[in-house]
C-alpha positions as CSV (number, residue, x, y, z in Angstrom):
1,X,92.8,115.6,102.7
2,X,94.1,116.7,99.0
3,X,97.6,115.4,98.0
4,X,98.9,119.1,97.6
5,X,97.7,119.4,101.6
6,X,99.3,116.5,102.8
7,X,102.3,117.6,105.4
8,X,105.6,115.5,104.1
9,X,108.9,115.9,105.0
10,X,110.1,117.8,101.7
11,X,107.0,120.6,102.7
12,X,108.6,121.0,106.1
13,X,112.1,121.5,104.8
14,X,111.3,123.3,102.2
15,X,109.6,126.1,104.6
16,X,113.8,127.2,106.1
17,X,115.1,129.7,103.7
18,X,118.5,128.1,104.1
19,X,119.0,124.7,103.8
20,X,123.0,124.6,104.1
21,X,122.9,125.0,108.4
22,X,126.8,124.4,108.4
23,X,129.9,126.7,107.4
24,X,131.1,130.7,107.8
25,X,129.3,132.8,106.1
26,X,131.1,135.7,104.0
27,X,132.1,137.6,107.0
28,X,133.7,135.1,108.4
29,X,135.0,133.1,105.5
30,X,138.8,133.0,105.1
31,X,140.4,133.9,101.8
32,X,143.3,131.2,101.1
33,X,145.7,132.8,99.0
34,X,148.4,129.4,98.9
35,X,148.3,129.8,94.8
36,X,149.5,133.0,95.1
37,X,148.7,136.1,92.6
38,X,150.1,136.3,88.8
39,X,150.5,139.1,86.6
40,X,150.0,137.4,83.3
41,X,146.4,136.4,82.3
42,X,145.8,133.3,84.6
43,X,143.0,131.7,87.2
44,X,144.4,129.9,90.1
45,X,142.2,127.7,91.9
46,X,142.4,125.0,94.3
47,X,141.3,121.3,93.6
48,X,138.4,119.9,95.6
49,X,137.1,120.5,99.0
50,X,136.1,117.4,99.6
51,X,138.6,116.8,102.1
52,X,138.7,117.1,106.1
53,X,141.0,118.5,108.6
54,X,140.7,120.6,111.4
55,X,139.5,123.3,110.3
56,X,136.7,122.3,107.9
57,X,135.5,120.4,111.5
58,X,135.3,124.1,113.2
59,X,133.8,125.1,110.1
60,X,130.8,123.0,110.1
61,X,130.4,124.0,113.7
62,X,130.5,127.4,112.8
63,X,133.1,127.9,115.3
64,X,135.8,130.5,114.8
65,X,139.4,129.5,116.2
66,X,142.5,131.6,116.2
67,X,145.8,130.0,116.3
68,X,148.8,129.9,114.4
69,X,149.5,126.3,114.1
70,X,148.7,124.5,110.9
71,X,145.4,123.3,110.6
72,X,144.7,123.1,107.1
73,X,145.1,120.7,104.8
74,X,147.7,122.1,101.9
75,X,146.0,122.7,98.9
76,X,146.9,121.8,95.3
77,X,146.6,124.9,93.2
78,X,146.0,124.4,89.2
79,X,146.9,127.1,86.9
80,X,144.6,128.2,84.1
81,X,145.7,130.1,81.2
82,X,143.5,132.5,79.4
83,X,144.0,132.7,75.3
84,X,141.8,134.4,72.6
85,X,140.9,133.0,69.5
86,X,141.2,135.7,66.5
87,X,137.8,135.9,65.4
88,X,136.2,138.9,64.9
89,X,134.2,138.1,68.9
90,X,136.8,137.6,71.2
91,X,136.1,133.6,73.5
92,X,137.9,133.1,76.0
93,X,139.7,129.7,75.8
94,X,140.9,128.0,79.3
95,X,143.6,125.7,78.5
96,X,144.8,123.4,81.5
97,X,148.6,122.5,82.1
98,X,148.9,119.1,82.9
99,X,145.5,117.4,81.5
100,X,146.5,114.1,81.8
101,X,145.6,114.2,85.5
102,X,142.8,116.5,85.5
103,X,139.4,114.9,85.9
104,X,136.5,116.6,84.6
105,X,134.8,117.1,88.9
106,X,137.7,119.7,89.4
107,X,136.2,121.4,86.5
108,X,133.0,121.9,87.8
109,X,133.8,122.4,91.2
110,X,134.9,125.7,90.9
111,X,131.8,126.8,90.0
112,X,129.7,129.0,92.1
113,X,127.3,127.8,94.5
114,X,124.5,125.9,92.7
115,X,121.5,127.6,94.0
116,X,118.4,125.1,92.8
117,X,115.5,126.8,90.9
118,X,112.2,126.9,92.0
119,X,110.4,124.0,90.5
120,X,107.5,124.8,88.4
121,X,104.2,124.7,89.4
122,X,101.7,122.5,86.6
123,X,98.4,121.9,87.3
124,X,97.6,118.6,88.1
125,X,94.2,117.0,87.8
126,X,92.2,116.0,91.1
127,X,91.7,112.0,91.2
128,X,92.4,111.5,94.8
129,X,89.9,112.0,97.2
130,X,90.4,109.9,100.3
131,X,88.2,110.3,103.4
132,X,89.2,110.9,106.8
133,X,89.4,107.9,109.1
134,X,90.9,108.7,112.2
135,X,92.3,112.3,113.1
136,X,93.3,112.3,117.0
137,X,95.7,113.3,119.2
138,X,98.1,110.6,121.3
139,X,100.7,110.3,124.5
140,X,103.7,109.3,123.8
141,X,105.6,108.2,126.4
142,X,109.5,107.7,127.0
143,X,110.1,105.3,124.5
144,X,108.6,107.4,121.8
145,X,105.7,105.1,120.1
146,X,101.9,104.4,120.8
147,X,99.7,101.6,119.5
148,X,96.3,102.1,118.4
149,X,93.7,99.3,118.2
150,X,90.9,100.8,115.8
151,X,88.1,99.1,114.2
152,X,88.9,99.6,110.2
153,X,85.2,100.1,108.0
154,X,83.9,97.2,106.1
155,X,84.6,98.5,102.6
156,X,87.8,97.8,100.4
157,X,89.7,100.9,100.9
158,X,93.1,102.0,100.7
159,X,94.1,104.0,103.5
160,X,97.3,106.2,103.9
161,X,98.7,106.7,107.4
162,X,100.8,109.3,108.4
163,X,101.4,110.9,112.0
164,X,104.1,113.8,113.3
165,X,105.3,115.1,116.6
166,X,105.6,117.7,118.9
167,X,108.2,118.1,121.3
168,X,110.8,120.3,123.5
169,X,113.3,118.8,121.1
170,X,112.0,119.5,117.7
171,X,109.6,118.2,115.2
172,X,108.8,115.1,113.8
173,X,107.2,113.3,111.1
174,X,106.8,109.9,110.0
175,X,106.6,108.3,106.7
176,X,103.6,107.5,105.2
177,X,102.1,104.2,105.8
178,X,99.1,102.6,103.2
179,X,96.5,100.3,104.7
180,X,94.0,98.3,102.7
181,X,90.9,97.1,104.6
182,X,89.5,94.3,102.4
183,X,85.7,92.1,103.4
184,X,85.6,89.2,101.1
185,X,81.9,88.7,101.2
186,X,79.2,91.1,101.9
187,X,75.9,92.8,100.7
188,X,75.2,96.2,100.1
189,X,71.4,97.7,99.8
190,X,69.9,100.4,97.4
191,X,67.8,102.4,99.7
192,X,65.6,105.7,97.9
193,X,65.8,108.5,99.6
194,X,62.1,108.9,101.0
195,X,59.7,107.1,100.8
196,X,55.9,108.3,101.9
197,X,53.2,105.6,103.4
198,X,51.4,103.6,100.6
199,X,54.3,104.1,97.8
200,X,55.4,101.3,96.4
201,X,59.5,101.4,95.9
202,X,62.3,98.6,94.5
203,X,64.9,97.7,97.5
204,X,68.1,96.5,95.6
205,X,70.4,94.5,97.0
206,X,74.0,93.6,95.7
207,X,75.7,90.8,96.9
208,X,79.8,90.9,96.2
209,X,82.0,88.1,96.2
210,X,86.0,88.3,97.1
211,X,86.8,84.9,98.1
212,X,88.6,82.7,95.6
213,X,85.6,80.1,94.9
214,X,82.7,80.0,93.9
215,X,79.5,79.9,96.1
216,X,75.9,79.4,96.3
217,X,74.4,82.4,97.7
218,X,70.5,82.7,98.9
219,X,69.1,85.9,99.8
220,X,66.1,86.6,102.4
221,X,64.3,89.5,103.3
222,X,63.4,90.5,107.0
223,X,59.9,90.6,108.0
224,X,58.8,94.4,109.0
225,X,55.5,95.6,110.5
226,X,56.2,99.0,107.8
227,X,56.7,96.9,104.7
228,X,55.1,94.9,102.8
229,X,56.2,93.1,100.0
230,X,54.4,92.8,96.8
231,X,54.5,89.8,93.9
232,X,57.6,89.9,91.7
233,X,57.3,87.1,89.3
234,X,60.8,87.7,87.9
235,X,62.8,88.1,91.1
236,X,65.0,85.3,91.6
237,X,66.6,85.0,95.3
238,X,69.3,82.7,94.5
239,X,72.2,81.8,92.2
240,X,76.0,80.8,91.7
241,X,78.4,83.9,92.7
242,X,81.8,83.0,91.6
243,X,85.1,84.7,92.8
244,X,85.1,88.2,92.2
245,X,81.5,89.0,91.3
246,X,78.5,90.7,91.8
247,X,75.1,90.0,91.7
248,X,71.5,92.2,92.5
249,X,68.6,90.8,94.0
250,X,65.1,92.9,93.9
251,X,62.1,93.0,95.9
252,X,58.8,95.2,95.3
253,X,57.7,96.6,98.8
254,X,55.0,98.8,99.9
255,X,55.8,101.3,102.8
256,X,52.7,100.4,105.2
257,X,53.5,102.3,108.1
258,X,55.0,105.9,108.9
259,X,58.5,105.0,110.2
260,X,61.7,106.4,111.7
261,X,63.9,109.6,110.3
């Protein structure tokens, strides 16, 4: 599966349109008026929200209670003043009473609500192509895991792992999980793709070496009723393979006998 396929968490949230579940919305929102309204030129707004009493805990809820006992927390109201500067383009200037205990987070929280931009989509250059191992379906049972005992391919591959859930509760996805299936020692062979009776053909065989030492290594050919092998003066079948080599044997063969598709 592509990267840009894979299922991840972010993908899955990203598909709500709303990602703020909690909170009125403007119908139901409350209008505090505690700072009270001025005549002069002047912006009263309350310090941070970052507070909770009982009403923000309704709010979350979305819940709507109506009672006329106190269950907000008072606010503290900061006054802004509005002054023009005399050039010919007329800037507003706020000027704060009481910097001194103003921190620069009151400042920006009274802007409005940061809605994130869409990122931008780049093109991005294809260098992953994994193949797919294992795609099956599994039970879970009450205590919500399974184990799989699977058989892993001899080659040295890095696998990613990833699984989700369906339920009567929700949805569910795991984080991804990288497996590396590693054979210190093995030999792979160089097989044409056809070969017809009496053509003669070069099997190759590559012998790899993971371990840590080096080793002696001898390789032997199978007797076969469809080959035959011809003379190869300068075919050697044996040699040193140190740690983290490769070497290629050769033998010239004849097919003999019509075989097996």
């Amino acid at each position: 599966m592509k990267p840009e396929k894979e299922l991840t968490a972010d993908k899955v949230h990203s598909l709500f349109p709303v990602n703020d579940f909690g909170g009125y919305d403007d119908r139901l929102e409350e209008r505090d008026t505690y700072c009270g309204e001025s005549h002069f030129q002047r912006y009263f707004l309350e310090g941070p929200n970052n507070y909770v009493d009982v009403y923000s805990l309704f709010k979350d809820m979305r819940l709507k209670i109506m009672t006329n006992a106190n269950i907000k927390k008072p606010v503290e109201c900061h006054h802004f003043v509005i002054a023009y500067s005399n050039t010919a383009i007329f800037r507003p200037i706020f000027l704060r009473r009481n910097m001194k205990d103003v921190d620069e987070t009151e400042v920006m929280s009274v802007a409005p609500n940061n809605i994130p931009d869409e990122p931008k989509k780049t093109d991005k250059v294809r260098q992953y192509f994994p193949e797919t191992w294992l795609w099956q379906l599994s039970l879970l049972g009450d205590s919500g895991s399974v184990e799989l005992h699977e058989t892993a391919p001899d080659t040295i591959t890095d696998w990613n792992a990833g699984a989700f859930c369906l339920g009567p509760n929700g949805f569910g996805i795991s984080s991804a999980a990288t497996l590396r299936t590693f054979q210190p020692f093995f030999v792979e062979l160089t097989l044409p793709y056809s070969v017809v009776r009496e053509e003669s053909f070069t099997l190759k065989a590559t012998v790899f070496n993971y371990l840590k030492e080096c080793i002696m290594v001898k390789v032997t050919l199978k007797e076969s009723e469809e080959l035959d092998e011809e003379p190869c003066t300068d075919c050697q079948r044996t040699g040193c393979l140190c740690a983290d080599e490769s070497k290629t044997f050769y033998w010239n063969l004849k097919a003999s006998k019509l075989g097996e598709n």
